[in-house]
C-alpha positions as CSV (number, residue, x, y, z in Angstrom):
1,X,0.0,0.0,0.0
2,X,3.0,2.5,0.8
3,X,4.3,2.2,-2.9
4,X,1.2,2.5,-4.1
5,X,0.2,5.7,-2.3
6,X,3.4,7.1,-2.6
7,X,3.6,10.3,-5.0
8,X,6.6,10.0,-7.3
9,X,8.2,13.1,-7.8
10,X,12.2,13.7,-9.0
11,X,14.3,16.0,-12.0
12,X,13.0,15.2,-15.2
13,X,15.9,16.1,-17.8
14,X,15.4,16.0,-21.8
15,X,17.4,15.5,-24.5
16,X,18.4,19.5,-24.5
17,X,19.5,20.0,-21.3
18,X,16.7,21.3,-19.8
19,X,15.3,20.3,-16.1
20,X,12.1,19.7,-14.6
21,X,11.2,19.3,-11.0
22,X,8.2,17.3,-10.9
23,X,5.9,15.7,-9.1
24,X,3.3,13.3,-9.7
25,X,5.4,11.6,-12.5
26,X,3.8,9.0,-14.5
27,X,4.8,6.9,-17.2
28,X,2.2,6.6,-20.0
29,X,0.2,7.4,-17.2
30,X,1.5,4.5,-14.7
31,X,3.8,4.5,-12.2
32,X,5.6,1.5,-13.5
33,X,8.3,1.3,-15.9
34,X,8.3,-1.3,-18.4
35,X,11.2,-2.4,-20.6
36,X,13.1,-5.5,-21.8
37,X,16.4,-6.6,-20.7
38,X,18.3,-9.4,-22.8
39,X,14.5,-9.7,-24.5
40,X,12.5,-10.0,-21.4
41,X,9.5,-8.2,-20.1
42,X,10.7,-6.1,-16.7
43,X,7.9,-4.1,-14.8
44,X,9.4,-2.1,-11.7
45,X,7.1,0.4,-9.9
46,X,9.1,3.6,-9.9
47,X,9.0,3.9,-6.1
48,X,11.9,1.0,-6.7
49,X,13.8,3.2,-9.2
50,X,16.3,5.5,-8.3
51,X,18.2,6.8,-11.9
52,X,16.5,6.6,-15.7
53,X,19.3,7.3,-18.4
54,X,17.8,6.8,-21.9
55,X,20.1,7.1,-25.1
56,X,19.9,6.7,-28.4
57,X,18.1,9.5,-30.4
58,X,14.5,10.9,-30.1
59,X,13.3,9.4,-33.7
60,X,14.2,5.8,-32.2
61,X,11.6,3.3,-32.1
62,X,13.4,0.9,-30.0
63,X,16.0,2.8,-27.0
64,X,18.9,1.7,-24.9
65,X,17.8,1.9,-21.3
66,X,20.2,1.7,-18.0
67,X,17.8,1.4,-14.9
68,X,19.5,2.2,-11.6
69,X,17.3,0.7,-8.7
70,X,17.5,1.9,-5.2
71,X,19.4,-1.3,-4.0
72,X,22.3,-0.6,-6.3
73,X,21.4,-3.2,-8.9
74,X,21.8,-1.7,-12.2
75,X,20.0,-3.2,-15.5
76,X,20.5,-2.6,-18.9
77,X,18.2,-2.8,-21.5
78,X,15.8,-1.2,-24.3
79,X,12.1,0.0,-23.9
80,X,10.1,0.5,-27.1
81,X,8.6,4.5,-27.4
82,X,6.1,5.3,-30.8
83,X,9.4,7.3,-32.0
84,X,7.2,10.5,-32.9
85,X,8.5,13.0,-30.5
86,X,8.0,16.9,-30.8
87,X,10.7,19.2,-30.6
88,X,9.2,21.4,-27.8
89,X,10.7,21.2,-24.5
90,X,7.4,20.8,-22.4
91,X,4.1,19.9,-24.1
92,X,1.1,20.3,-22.7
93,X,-1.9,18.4,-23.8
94,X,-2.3,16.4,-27.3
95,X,-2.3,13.1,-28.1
96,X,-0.2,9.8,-27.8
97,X,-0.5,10.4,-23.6
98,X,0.1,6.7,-23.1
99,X,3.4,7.4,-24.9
100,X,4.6,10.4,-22.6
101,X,6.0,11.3,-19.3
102,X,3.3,13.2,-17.1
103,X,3.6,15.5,-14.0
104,X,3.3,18.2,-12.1
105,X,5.2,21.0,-11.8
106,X,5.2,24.8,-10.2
107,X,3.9,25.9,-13.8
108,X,1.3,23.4,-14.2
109,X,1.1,19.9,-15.6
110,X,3.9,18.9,-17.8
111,X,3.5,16.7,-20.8
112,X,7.0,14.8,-22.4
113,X,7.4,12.4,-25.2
114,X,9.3,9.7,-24.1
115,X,11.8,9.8,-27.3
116,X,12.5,13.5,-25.7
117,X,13.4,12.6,-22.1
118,X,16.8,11.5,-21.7
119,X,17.0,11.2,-17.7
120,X,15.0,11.5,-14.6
121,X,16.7,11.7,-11.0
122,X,14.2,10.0,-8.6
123,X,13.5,11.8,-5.2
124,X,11.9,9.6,-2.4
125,X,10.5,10.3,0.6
126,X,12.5,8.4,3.6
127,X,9.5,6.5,4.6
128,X,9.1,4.0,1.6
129,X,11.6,1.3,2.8
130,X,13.7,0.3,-0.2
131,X,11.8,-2.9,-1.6
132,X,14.7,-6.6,-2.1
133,X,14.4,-6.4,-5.8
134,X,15.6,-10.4,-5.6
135,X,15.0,-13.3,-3.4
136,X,16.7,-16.9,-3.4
137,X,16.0,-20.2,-1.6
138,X,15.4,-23.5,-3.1
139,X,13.2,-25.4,-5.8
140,X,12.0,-29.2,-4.7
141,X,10.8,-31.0,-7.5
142,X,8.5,-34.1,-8.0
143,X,11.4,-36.3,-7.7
144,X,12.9,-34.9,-4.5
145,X,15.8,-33.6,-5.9
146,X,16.6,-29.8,-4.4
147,X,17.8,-26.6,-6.0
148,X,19.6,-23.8,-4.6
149,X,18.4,-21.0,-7.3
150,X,19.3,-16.9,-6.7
151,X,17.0,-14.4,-8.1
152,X,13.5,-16.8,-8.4
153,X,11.3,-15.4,-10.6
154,X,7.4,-17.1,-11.5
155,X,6.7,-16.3,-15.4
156,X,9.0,-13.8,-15.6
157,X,7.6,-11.7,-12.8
158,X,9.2,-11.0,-9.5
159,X,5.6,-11.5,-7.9
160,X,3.0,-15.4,-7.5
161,X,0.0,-15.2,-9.2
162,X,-2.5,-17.0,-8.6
163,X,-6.6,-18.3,-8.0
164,X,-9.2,-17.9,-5.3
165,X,-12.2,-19.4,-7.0
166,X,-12.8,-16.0,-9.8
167,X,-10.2,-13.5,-8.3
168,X,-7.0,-13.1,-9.5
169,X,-4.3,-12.8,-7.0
170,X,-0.9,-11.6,-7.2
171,X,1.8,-11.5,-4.1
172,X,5.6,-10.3,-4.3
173,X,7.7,-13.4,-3.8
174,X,9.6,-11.5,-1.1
175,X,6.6,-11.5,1.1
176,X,6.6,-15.7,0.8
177,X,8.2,-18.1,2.6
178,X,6.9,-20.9,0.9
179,X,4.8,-22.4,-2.1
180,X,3.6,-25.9,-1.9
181,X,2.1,-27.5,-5.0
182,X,-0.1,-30.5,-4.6
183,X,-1.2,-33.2,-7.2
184,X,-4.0,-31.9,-10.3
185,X,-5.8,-34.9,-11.7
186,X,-7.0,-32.3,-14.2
187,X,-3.7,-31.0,-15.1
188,X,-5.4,-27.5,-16.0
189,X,-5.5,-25.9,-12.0
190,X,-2.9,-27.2,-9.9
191,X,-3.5,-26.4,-5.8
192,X,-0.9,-24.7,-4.4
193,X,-1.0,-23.7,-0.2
194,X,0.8,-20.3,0.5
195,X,2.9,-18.9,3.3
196,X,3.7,-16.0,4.1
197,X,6.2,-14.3,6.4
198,X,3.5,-13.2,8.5
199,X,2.9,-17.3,9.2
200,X,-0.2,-16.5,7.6
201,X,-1.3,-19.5,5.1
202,X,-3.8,-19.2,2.0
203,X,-4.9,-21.9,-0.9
204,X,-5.3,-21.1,-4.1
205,X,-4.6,-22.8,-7.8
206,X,-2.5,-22.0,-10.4
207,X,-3.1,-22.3,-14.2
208,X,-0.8,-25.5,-15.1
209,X,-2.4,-26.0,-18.7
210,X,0.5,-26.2,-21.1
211,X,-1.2,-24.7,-24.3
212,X,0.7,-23.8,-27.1
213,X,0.3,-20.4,-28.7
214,X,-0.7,-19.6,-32.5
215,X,2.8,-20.1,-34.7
216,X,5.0,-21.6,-31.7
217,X,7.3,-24.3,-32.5
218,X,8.3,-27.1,-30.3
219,X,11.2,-25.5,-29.2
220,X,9.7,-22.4,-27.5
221,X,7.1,-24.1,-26.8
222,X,9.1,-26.4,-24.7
223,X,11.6,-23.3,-23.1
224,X,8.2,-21.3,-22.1
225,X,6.4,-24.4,-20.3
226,X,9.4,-25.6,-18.9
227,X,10.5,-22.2,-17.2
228,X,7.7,-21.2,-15.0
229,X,10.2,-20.5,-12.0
230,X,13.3,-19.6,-13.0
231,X,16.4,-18.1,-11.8
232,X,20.4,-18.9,-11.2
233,X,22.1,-21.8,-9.8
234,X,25.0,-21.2,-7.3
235,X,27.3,-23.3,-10.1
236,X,26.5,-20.0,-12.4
237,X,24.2,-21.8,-14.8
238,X,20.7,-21.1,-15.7
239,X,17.8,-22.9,-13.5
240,X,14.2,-23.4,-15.1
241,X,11.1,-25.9,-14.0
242,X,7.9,-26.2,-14.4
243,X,5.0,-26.6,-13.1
244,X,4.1,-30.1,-13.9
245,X,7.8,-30.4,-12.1
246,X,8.1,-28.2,-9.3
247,X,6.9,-29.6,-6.0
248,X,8.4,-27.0,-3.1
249,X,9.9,-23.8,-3.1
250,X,11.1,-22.9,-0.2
251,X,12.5,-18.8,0.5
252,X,15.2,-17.3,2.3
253,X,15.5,-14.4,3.7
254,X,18.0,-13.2,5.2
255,X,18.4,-11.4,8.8
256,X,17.6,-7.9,9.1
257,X,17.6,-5.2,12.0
258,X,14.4,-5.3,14.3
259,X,13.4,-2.2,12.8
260,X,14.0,-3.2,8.7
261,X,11.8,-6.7,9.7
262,X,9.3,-4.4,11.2
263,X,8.7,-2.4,8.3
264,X,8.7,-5.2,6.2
265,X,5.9,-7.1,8.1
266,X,3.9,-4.3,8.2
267,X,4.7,-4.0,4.2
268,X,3.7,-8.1,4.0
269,X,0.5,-7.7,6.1
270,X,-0.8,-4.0,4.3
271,X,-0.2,-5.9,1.1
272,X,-2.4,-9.2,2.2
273,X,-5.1,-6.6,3.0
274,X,-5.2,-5.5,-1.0
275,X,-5.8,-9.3,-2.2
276,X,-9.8,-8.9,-1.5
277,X,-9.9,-7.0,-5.1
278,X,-6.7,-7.4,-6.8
279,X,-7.9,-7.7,-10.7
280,X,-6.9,-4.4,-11.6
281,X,-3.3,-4.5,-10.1
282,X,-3.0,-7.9,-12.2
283,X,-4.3,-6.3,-15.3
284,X,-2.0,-3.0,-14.9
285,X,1.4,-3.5,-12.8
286,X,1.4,-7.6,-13.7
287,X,0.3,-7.5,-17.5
288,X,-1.6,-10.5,-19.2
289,X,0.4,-13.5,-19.2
């Protein structure tokens, strides 16, 4: 609930030197970033975010990217913008607005195309505790045999998502301590029981089915329904299973000061409280599957 609530504001610096101080910022009027790193989807709210450098030109359709997060981790990558940016320095109004960096400033709202924006210099308010961007532990599967994977990720996503009868739920993996998948006679649903840090313990199902999309060939296919948690084995190599495999996951985290775990259990137990209608987070800071 904090990152939700919180109001993003920073320096908003485009491709002529000119700076903004801004509040409010949106991108194509969300406050997460999307963008593709080594050809995968990435979705960070940009409460997480600390440094935006975008290069290449302002007529590019497809841009180089460097993402600095709050924890240090930097990510390179591209992010794809319509490529039709105007030469003004601040626009207000028009269209495109799903395209363009959005704000507030002591003028009045501020309107950027993306291809013009070539940095913005988070600010955040002390109080939003700087979010784990990756969590390890270890990956059980049918057979018994046990992983020990760094930075799990389910579908791509740093978050679960799963079922409770018609509503769509979706919980950071950080908040987890543990995922236990139980036999599906039907193969489509497969129960899965839930812990989280809290202790607290939900059941729910996950979509299993293996379909195969329009035009995709066995090998894709394969990679896609074989990697529904993956991540990075301690020997350096790349760790994917799925879901017809995977029987345990099991997450570590490690010890923090009384205050950090504090904050964070407050975080885990304010973010439970937003599962009872969580369809439109799915739709808009998850993304279809």
């Amino acid at each position: 609930m904090a990152l939700q609530a919180a109001v993003v504001e920073g320096t908003v610096i485009n491709r002529k030197g000119a700076r903004y101080a801004v509040r409010k910022i949106e991108i194509r009027g969300s406050t997460n970033l999307e963008y593709y790193v080594k050809g995968k989807r990435r979705l960070l709210a940009l409460t997480r975010i600390e440094r935006i450098h975008l290069g290449g030109t302002a007529q590019d359709q497809e841009v180089p990217i460097t993402v600095t997060l709050r924890t240090g981790r930097v990510e390179e990558g591209t992010i794809v913008i319509n490529g039709d940016s105007s030469s003004d320095d601040a626009i207000s109004g028009g269209s495109h607005v799903s395209d363009r960096l959005t704000g507030s400033t002591e003028l009045g709202p501020l309107f950027i195309p993306l291809g013009d924006v070539q940095e913005i210099l988070f600010v955040h308010d002390q109080s939003i505790p700087i979010v784990p961007d990756m969590v390890g532990g270890s990956i059980v599967d049918e057979r018994g045999r046990r992983f020990t994977v760094s930075n799990i990720r389910f579908r791509d996503d740093d978050a679960f998502r799963f079922r409770q009868g018609r509503k769509k739920r979706r919980v950071a993996l950080r908040h987890l301590t543990r995922l236990h998948f139980e036999d599906s006679p039907g193969g489509e649903m497969r129960p899965v029981k839930i812990t989280y840090r809290t202790g607290k313990l939900v059941q729910g199902e996950v979509d299993a089915s293996a379909v195969r999309f329009a035009g995709e060939g066995d090998k894709v296919f394969r990679t896609r329904v074989d990697s529904a948690f993956t991540g990075s084995l301690t020997s350096g190599g790349i760790f994917g299973i799925g879901l017809d495999r995977v029987k345990l996951v099991l997450i570590e985290h490690e010890e923090e000061a009384a205050e950090a775990d504090t904050t964070e259990k407050k975080a885990s137990a304010e973010s439970d409280a937003t599962h009872t209608d969580d369809a439109k987070e799915e739709e808009e800071a998850a993304g279809r599957p």
